[in-house]
C-alpha positions as CSV (number, residue, x, y, z in Angstrom):
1,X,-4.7,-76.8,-16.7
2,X,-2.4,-79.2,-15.3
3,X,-3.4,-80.9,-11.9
4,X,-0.5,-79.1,-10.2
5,X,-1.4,-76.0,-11.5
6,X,-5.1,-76.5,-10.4
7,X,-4.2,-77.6,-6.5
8,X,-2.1,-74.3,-6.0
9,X,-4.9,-72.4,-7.4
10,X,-7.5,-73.8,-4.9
11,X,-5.2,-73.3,-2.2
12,X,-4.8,-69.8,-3.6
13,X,-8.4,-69.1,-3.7
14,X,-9.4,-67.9,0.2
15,X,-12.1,-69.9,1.6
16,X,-14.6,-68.7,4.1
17,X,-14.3,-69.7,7.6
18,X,-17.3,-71.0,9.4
19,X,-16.4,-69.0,12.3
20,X,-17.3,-65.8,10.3
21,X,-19.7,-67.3,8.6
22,X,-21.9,-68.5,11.4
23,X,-22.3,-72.2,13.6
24,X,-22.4,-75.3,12.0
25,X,-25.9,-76.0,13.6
26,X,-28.2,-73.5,12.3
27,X,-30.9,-74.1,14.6
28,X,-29.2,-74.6,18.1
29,X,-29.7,-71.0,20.1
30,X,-26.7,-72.0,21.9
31,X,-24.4,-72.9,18.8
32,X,-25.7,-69.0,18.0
33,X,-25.0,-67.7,21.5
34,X,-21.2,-69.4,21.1
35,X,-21.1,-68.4,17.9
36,X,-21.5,-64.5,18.7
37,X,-19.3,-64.5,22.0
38,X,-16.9,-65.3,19.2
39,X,-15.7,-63.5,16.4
40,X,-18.7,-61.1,16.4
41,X,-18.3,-60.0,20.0
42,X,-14.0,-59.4,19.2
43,X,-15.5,-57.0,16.7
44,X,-17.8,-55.6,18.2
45,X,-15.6,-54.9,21.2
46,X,-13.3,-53.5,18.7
47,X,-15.0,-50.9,17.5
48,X,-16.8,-49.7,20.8
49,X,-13.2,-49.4,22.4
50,X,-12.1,-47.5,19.6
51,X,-15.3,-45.0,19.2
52,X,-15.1,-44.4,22.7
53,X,-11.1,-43.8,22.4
54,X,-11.6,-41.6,19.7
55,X,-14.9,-39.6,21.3
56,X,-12.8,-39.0,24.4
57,X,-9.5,-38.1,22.4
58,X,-11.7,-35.6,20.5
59,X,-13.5,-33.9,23.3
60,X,-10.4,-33.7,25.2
61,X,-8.6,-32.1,22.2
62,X,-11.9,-29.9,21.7
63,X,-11.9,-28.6,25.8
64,X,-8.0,-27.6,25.6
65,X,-8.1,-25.8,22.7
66,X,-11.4,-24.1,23.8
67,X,-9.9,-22.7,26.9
68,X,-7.0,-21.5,25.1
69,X,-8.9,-20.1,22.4
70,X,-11.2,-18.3,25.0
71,X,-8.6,-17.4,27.1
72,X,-10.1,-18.8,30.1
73,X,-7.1,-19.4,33.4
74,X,-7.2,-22.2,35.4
75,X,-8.6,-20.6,38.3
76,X,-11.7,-20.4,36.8
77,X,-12.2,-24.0,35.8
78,X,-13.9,-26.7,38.1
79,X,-13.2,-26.1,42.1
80,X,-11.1,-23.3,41.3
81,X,-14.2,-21.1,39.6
82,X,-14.9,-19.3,42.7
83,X,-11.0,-17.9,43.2
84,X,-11.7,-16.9,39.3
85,X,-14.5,-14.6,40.1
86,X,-12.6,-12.4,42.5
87,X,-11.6,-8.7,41.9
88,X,-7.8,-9.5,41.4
89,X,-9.0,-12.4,38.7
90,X,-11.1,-9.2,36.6
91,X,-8.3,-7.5,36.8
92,X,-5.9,-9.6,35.1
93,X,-8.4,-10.9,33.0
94,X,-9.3,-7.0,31.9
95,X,-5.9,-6.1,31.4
96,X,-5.0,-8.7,28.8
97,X,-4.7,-7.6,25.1
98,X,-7.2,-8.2,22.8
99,X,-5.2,-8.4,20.0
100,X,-3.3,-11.3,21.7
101,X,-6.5,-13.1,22.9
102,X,-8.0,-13.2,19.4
103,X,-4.3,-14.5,17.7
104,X,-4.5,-16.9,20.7
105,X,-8.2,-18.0,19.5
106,X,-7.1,-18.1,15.8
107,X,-3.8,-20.3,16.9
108,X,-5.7,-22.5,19.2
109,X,-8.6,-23.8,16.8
110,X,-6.8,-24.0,13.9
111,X,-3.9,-26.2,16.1
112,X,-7.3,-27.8,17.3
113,X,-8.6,-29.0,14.1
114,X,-5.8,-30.6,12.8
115,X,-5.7,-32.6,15.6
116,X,-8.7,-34.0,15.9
117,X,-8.1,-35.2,12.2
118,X,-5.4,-36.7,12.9
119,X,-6.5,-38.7,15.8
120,X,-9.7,-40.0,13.6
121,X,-7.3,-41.0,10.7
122,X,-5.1,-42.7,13.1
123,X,-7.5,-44.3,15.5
124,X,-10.0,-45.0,12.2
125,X,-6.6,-47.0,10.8
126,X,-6.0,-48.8,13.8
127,X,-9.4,-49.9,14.2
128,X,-10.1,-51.1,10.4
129,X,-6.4,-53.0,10.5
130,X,-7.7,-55.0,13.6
131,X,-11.0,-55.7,12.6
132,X,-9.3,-57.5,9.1
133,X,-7.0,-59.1,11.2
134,X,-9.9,-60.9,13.2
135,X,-11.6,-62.0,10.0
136,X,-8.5,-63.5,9.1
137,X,-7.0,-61.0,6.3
138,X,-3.3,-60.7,7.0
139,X,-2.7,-57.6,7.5
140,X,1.4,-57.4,6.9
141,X,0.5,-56.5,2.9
142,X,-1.3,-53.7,4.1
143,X,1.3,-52.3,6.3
144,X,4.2,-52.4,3.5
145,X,1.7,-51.3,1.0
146,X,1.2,-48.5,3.7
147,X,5.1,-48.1,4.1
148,X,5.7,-47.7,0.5
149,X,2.8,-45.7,-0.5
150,X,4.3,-43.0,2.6
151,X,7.7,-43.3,1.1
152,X,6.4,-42.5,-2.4
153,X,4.2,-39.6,-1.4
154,X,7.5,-38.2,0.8
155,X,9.3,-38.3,-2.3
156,X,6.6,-37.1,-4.2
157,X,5.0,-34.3,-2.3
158,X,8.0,-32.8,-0.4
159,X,6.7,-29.1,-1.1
160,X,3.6,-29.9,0.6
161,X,4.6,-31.9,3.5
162,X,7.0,-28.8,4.0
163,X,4.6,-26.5,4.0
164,X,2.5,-28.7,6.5
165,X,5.2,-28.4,9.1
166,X,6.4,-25.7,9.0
167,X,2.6,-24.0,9.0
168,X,2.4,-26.5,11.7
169,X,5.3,-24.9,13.4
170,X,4.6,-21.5,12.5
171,X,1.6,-21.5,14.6
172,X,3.0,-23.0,17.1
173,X,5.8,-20.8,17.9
174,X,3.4,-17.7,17.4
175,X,5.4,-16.2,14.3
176,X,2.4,-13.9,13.2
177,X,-1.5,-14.1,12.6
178,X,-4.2,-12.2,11.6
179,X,-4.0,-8.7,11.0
180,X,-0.1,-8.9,11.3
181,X,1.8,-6.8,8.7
182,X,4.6,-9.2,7.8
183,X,7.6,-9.4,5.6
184,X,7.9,-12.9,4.2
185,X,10.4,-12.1,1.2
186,X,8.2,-13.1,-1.8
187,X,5.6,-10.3,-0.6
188,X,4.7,-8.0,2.7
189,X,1.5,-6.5,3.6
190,X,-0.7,-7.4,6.2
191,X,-1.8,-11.4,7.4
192,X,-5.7,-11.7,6.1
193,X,-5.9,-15.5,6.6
194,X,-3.0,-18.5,7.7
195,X,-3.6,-22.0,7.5
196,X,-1.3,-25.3,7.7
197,X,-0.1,-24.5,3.9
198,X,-0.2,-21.5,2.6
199,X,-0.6,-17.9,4.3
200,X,-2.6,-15.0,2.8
201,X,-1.4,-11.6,2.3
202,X,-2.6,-8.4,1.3
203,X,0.1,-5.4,0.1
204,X,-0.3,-1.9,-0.2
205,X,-1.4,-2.1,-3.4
206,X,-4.5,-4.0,-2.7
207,X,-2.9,-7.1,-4.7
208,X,-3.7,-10.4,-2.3
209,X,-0.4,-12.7,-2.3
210,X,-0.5,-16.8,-1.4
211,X,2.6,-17.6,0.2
212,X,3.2,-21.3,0.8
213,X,4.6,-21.9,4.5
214,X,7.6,-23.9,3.0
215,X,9.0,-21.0,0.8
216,X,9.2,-18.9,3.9
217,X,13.0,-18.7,4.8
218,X,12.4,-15.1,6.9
219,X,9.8,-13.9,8.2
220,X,9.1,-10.0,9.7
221,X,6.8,-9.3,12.0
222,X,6.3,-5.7,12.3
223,X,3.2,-5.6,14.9
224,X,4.5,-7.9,17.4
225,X,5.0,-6.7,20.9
226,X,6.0,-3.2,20.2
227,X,7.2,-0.9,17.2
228,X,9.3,1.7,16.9
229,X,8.5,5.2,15.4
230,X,11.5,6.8,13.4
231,X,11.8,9.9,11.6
232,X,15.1,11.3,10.2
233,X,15.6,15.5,9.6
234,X,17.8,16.9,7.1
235,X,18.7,20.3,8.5
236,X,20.9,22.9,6.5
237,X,24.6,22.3,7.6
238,X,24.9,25.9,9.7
239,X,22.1,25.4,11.6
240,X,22.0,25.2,15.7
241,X,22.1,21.5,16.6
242,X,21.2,22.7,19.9
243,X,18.1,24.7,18.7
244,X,17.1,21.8,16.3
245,X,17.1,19.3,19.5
246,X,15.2,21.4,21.2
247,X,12.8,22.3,18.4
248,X,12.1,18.5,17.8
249,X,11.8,17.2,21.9
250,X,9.1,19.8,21.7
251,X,7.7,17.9,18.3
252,X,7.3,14.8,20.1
253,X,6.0,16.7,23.4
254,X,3.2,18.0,21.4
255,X,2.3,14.4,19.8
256,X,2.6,13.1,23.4
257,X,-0.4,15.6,24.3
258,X,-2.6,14.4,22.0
259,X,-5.2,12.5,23.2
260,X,-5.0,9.5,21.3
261,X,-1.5,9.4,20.1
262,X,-0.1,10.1,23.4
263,X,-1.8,6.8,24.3
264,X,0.2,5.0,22.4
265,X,3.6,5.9,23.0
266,X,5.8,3.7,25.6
267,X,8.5,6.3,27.0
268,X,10.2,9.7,25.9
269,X,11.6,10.3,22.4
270,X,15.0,9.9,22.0
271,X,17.4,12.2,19.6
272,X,20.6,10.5,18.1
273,X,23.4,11.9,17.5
274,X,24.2,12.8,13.9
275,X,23.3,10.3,12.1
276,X,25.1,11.5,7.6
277,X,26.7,14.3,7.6
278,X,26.9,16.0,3.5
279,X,27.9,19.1,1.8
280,X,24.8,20.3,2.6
281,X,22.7,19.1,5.2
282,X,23.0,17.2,8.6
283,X,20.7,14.2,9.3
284,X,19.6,13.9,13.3
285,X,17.1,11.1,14.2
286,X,14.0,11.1,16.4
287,X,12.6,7.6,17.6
288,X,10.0,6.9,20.1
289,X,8.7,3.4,20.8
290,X,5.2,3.1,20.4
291,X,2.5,0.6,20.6
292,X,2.3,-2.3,17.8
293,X,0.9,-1.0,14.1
294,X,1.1,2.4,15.5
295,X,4.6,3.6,14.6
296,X,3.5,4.8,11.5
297,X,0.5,7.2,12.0
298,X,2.8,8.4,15.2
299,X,5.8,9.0,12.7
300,X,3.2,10.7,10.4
301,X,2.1,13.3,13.3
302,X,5.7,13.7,14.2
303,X,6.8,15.1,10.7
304,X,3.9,17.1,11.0
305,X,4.8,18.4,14.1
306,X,8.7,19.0,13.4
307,X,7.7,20.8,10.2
308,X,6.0,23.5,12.3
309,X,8.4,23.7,14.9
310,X,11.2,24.6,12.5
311,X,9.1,26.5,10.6
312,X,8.2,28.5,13.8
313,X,11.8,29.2,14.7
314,X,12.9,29.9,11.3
315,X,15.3,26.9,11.1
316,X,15.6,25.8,7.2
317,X,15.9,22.3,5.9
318,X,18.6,21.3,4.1
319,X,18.4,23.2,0.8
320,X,15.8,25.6,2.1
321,X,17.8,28.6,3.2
322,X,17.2,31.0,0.1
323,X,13.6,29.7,0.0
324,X,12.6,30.1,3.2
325,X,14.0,33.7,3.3
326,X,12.1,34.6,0.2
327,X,9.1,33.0,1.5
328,X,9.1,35.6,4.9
329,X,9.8,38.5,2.6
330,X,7.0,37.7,0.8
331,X,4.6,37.4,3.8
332,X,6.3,41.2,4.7
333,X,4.8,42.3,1.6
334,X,1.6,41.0,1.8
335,X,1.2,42.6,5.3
336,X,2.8,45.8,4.4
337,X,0.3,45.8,1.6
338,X,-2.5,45.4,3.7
339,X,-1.9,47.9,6.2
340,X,-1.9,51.9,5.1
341,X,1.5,53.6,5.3
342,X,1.6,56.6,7.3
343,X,2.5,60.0,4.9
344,X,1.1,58.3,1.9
345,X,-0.9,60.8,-0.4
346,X,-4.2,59.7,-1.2
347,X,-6.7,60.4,-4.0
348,X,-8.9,63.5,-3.6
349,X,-12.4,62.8,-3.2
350,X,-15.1,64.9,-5.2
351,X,-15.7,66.8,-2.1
352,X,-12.4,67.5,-1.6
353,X,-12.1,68.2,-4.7
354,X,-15.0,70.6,-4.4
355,X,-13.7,72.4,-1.1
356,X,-9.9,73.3,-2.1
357,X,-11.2,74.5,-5.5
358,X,-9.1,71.5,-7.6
359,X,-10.3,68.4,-9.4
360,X,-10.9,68.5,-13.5
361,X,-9.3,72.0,-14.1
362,X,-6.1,71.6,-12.4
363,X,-5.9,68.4,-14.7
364,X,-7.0,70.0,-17.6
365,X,-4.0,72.5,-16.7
366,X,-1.8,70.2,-16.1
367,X,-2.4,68.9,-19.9
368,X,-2.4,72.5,-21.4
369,X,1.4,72.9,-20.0
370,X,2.2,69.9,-21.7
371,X,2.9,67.8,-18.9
372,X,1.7,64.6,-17.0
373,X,2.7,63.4,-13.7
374,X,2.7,59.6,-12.9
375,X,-0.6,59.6,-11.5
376,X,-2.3,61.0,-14.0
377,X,-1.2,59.9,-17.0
378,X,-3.0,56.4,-18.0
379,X,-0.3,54.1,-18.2
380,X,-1.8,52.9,-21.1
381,X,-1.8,55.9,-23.0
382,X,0.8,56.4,-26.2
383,X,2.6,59.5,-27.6
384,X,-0.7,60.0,-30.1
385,X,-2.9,60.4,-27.1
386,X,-0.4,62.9,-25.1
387,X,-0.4,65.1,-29.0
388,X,-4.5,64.8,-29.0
389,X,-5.0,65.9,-25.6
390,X,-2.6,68.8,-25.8
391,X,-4.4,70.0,-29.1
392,X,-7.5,69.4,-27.2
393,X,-6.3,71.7,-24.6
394,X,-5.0,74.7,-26.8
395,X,-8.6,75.1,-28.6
396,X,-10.3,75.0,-24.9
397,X,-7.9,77.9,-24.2
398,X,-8.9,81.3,-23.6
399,X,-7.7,83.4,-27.1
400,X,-5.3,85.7,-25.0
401,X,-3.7,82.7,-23.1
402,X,-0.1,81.8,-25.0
403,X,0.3,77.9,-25.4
């Protein structure tokens, strides 16, 4: 190694400082004392300032989202507690949705978490970058290091810095949580779990979808605020619109009676006009507005309710008119069945039988003349059977009789 070579590597090499390594006098309590009001003390002071700014960024991060996640007002924090425990306080406090409340909750921690690990990894960074600067480490490698390993994982990790914020976004604008049935595009069912990056859904067909926040370009919320509760009729093309209307206000009369449908409906039903209009039917719609995820079991008691109604007044659906005739003949003939017909002759008892002097003779008679009525003649008898009796008949005969 050449002697140039050899000085730049000893300048290279980092020495330790006395400073951090301690006084020059070992045994002086004062070169100590000076010693620690030094360096150490910077350090120290460092990290103390930065616990304690991190402590009270946490807790103060951890008491908002609290009383956001519990829903608690400002007039029942501090001094104002005692305006919070007042009747008009209960009341609003009473009247607020729990469905909201526990999306609020959901929002509030989750938003809550991801702060508070952000303020550790950026208060943690800060601290660590000025305790190396104190020992002497320049720090300036560090920072571009730090600049060009952020520009390499933006490159790199696009899809999941996307998905970070716009989870981060999506929670903060309220799009949908827990419980929510959603349309995202790639799948729709109902909201089981969200978090910053992807967002867990559950379809009809039990089948449990990821969706990652970034791939989201739409979503559906169809149980926020309110829904709507539609159901179309296809009535035959001749039939009374004006009956029909009538038929389905009373429909949605009858579901607003119930006692827990009628609970959640916001306002009257409303009947459009026609809504298609084909060879053979007419479309009219009914639409109520109802409560959120309740439009569908309301829709489900309307068709139920519509299908009696127009089954009560005879009105056919379209397609229906031949069938529905046939089907009230048919329940004419069943109750005509059931019920005895005045006039009808009946079959003589034995007693009867017995009293007027008729029964197994005038039968036997009616086979010796060679004829049989309807009624008795077994309809399961052949021509054989008609040639048997009859010769059965002539040798019962008296001998002067004529056959």
């Amino acid at each position: 190694m050449t002697p140039l070579a050899a000085r730049v590597a000893a300048a290279a090499t980092p020495s330790p400082s006395p400073e951090i390594l301690g006084p020059d006098d070992k045994t002086s309590p004062n070169a100590w004392l000076e010693w620690f009001l030094g360096l150490p003390l910077r350090i120290l002071i460092i990290v103390a300032v930065g616990s304690l700014s991190l402590a009270l960024l946490r807790r103060a991060i951890r008491g908002v989202t609290d009383h956001i996640a519990d829903g608690t007002p400002w007039f029942q924090r501090g001094v104002m507690r005692p305006l919070g425990e007042s009747d008009v306080a209960r009341t609003l406090l009473t009247s607020a949705d729990p469905l909201a409340t526990a999306r609020r909750a959901q929002r509030a921690r989750t938003l809550g978490s991801v702060l508070r690990s952000t303020a550790t990894i950026v208060v943690g960074t800060i601290m660590v970058l000025l305790v190396l600067a104190e020992l002497g480490v320049n720090i300036a490698p560090f920072i571009a290091s730090a600049g060009i390993v952020g520009v390499a994982l933006g490159f790199g990790a696009q899809s999941l810095v996307k998905d970070f914020l716009t989870g981060m976004f999506m929670l903060l604008e309220d799009q949908y949580g827990v419980g929510d049935v959603v349309d995202v595009g790639p799948a729709t069912g109902v909201v089981e779990a969200v978090s910053l990056r992807v967002t867990k859904i559950r379809d009809s067909d039990g089948t449990l979808w990821y969706v990652p926040n970034g791939s989201m370009l739409r979503v559906g919320n169809k149980t926020q605020g309110w829904a709507t509760a539609v159901v179309e009729v296809d009535v035959d093309y001749f039939a009374d619109l004006d009956q029909v209307r009538a038929l389905l206000h009373d429909a949605a009369d009858e579901v607003a009676a119930d006692a827990l449908l009628g609970a959640q409906l916001q306002g009257a039903a409303t009947i459009e006009g026609i809504e298609k209009l084909s060879a053979d039917a007419i479309t009219l719609r009914l639409k109520v507005r109802t409560s959120p995820a309740m439009q569908w079991d309301v829709a489900r008691a309307l068709r139920t309710a519509t299908r009696a109604a127009l089954e009560r007044a005879d009105v056919p659906l379209a397609g229906q008119r031949d069938l529905l005739k046939a089907h009230r003949e048919a329940e004419a003939g069943i109750v005509a069945a059931a019920a005895p017909q005045e006039g009808t002759p009946t079959e003589p008892t034995p007693d009867d039988a017995a009293e007027h002097g008729t029964g197994a003779t005038d039968a036997t008679a009616a086979h010796v003349d060679g004829t049989t009525t309807a009624s008795a003649r077994d309809p399961h008898d052949t021509p054989v059977h008609d040639v048997v009796e009859q010769r059965d008949a002539r040798r019962a005969a008296p001998p002067g009789d004529s056959v």
